[in-house]
C-alpha positions, 0 to 999 in steps of 0.5 A, a space after each residue: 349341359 346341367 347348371 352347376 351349383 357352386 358351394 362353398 366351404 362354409 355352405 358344404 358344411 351347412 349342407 352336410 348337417 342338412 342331409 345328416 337331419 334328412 337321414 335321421 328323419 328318414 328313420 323317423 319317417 319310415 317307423 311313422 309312415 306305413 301305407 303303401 301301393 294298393 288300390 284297384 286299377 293299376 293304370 301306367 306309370 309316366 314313361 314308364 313304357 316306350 312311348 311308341 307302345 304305351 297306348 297298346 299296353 294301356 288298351 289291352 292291359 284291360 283285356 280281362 280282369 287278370 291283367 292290367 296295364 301295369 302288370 302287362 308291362 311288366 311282363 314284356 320288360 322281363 320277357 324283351 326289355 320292350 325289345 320288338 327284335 329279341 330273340 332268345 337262345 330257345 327261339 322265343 321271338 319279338 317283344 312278348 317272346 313268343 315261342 313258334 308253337 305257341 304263336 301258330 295257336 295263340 298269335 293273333 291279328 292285332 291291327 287288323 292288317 290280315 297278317 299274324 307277325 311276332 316280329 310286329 308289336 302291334 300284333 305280339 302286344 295284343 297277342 300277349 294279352 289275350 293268351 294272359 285272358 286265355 290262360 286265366 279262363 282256363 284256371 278261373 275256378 281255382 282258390 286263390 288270386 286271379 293274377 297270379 293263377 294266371 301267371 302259374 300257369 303261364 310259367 308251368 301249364 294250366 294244369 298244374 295250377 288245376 292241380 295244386 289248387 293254386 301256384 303249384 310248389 314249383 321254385 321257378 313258378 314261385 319266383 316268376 310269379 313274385 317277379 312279374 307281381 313285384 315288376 308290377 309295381 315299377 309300371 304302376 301309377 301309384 294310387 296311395 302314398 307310398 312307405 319310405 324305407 331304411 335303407 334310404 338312410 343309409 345309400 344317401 351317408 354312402 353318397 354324401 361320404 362322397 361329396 367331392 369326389 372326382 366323376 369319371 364316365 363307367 366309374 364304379 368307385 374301384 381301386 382300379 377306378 381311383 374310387 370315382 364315379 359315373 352317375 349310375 355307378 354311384 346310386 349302385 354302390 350307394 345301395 349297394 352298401 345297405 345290401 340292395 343291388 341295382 343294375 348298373 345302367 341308370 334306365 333299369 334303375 327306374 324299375 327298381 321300385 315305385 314311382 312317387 310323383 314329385 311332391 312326394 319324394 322322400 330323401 333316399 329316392 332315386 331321382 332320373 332325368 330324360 332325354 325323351 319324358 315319355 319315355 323311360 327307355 331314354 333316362 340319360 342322368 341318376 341322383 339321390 335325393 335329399 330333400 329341399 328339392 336337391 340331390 347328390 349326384 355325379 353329374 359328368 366329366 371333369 365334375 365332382 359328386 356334389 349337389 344338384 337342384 333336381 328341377 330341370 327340364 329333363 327331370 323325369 320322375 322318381 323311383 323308391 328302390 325297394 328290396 324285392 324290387 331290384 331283385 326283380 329285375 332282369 339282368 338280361 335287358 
């Protein structure tokens, strides 16, 4: 159970005048400070993937120079949520969501075992990979970015991207592309600082109205809800308030943006804590920090929305929502 920090009147005031300064420099910060994620190779986030997959990712991620690991995951979280067992209404199976055709010609034999199964992500992962290696082979004269040539022809067929010299001007392909490429991100390890945004300013005054606020597990902050809170339901609406719509599970959360390391956090980001660290897939808590090493969050029955130290064992790591970045993200895993 999570140590509770008892504030008292005088303390609450002091603390409320604390946030109200973060939330200015946020602004200030956010006009001052411009790089963001860029560099070369794009190795795994911390947990970002399942443990019991992050190795493969990382091997075959490098199959080609259209992929890396990053972008890899990115697409089995949008394509299964890393789920070995998904099977979609169109009949793609496993974690790469392959479709029977497809894997009859491209599934490959991954660990060796004698035996092609989509069902085995030792084989699917490997598999994913190499058709990504194929595909970029086959628009490998075309103008424009390798990865992202790549990814068109994943979503509408080499020959469109032949074709239209480029990702062809088709919506879906467009938005898949962007997906994928912003899913990306969330699975990076961050080679640069990362920018701060505005809307961090105002999800932490949404939070901070809320300070003492009665919890209640699923509590989205309804009229039917009493205007209570879970965790989750919490971070939400506080982005909720500045136009940006996360999921409602605190684990997709996670994947709303970049993941600044600890001594880069930035009031506004959404802190997660884990009962597994190597694996995202296990987050179990959600705040919002504010700077000085706390948080406001809902912490759990008979609790109020109050603030929290984030340095604790289970604390995970960090996620900078983004606008593109929630969008991005499934609804489906």
């Amino acid at each position: 159970m999570r140590k509770v920090w008892v504030i008292g009147g005088a303390a609450v005031g002091l603390g409320l005048s604390f946030v109200m300064l973060l939330v200015v420099g946020v602004y200030v910060v956010a006009g001052n400070l411009l790089n963001g994620v860029e560099g070369a190779t794009k190795n795994l986030a911390k947990g970002s993937v399942p443990a019991a997959y992050s190795a493969l990712v990382q091997k075959w991620g490098n199959l080609c120079p259209a992929i890396n690991p990053a972008l890899l995951a990115a697409q089995l979280y949008q394509e299964s949520g890393f789920n070995p067992r998904a099977q979609s209404a169109a009949a793609a199976q496993g974690i790469a969501q392959f479709i029977p055709g497809t894997w009859a010609t491209h599934g490959i034999d991954g660990n060796g075992d004698g035996v092609r199964d989509v069902w085995d992500p030792n084989d699917a992962i490997p598999s994913a990979a190499s058709y990504d290696c194929q595909l970029a082979s086959y628009v490998k004269d075309v103008p424009g970015d390798i990865s992202d040539n790549m990814l068109a022809a994943y979503n509408a067929g080499a020959y469109a991207v032949i074709k239209y010299k480029g990702v062809p001007p088709y919506a879906e392909t467009q938005n898949y592309v962007k997906t994928i490429t912003t899913l990306e991100d969330s699975f990076a390890a961050p080679v640069s600082r990362l920018s701060p945004t505005k809307q961090a300013a105002g999800a932490i005054t949404y939070a901070q109205n809320k300070l003492g606020t009665p919890y209640l597990w699923g509590g989205n902050g309804t009229a039917q809800d009493g205007g209570r809170f879970d965790c989750s339901g919490l971070t939400k609406a506080a982005y909720a308030s500045v136009g940006i719509t996360l999921p409602r599970v605190a684990n997709d959360q996670y994947n709303a943006g970049p993941h600044p390391s600890r001594n880069e956090l930035l009031p506004g980001d959404l802190v997660f804590f884990s009962t597994d660290l190597s694996n995202s897939r296990a987050i179990h808590h959600v705040g919002i920090y504010v700077g000085g090493g706390y948080m406001i969050d809902a912490p759990y029955t008979g609790a109020v929305i109050r603030f929290d130290p984030i340095d604790s064992a289970d604390y995970f790591g960090a996620t900078r929502v983004t606008e593109d970045g929630a969008k991005a993200l499934p609804t489906t895993v």
